[in-house]
N, C-alpha and C positions, 0 to 999 in steps of 0.2 A: 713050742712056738704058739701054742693055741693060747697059751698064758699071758703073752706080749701082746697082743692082737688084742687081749681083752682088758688092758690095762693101760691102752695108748688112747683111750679116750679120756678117760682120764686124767691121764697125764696132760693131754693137751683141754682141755676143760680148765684145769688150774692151770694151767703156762696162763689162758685166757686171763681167767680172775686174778689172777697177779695183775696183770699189768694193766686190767681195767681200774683195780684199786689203787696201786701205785700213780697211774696217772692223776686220779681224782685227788689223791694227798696231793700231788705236785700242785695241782690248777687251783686245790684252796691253799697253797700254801705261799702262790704266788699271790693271789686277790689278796689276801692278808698284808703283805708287803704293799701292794701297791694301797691299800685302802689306809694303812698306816703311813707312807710317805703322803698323801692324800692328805688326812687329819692333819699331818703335821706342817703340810703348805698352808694349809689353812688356819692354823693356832700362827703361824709364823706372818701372815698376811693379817690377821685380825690385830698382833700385838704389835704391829706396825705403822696401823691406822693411826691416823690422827684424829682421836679422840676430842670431840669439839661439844660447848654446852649443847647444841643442837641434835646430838646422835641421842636413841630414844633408848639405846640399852643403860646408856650413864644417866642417873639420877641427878634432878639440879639440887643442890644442898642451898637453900637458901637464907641459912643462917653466915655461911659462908660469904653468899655474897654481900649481903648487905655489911659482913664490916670489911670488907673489901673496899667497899665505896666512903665508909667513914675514913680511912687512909687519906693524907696527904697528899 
């Protein structure tokens, strides 16, 4: 008996760290998911935009426009 008694700490010491590890895999394993549906609301709202000469990430080509303007 004296055997048990000294090996039930232990035992419950790791029951602990299981499941404080376990938890911590789950909670980054859910922020991952949400941070990837996140990026992906976000590339899905970006390639949605209407992209207009005036937005300052598109470059104005202005070789473009000027024969744009020689058209008919």
């Amino acid at each position: 008996m004296p055997y048990v008694v000294a090996v039930v700490p232990t035992i419950v010491v790791a029951a602990f760290f299981y499941v404080i590890i376990k938890r911590m895999m789950e909670a980054d394993r859910r922020e991952r998911l949400a941070q990837s549906q996140f990026e992906a609301e976000q590339d899905r709202r970006q390639a949605t935009r209407k992209d207009g000469p005036d937005d300052p990430a598109r470059p104005v080509d202005s070789a473009q426009e000027s024969h744009s303007e020689e058209l008919p």
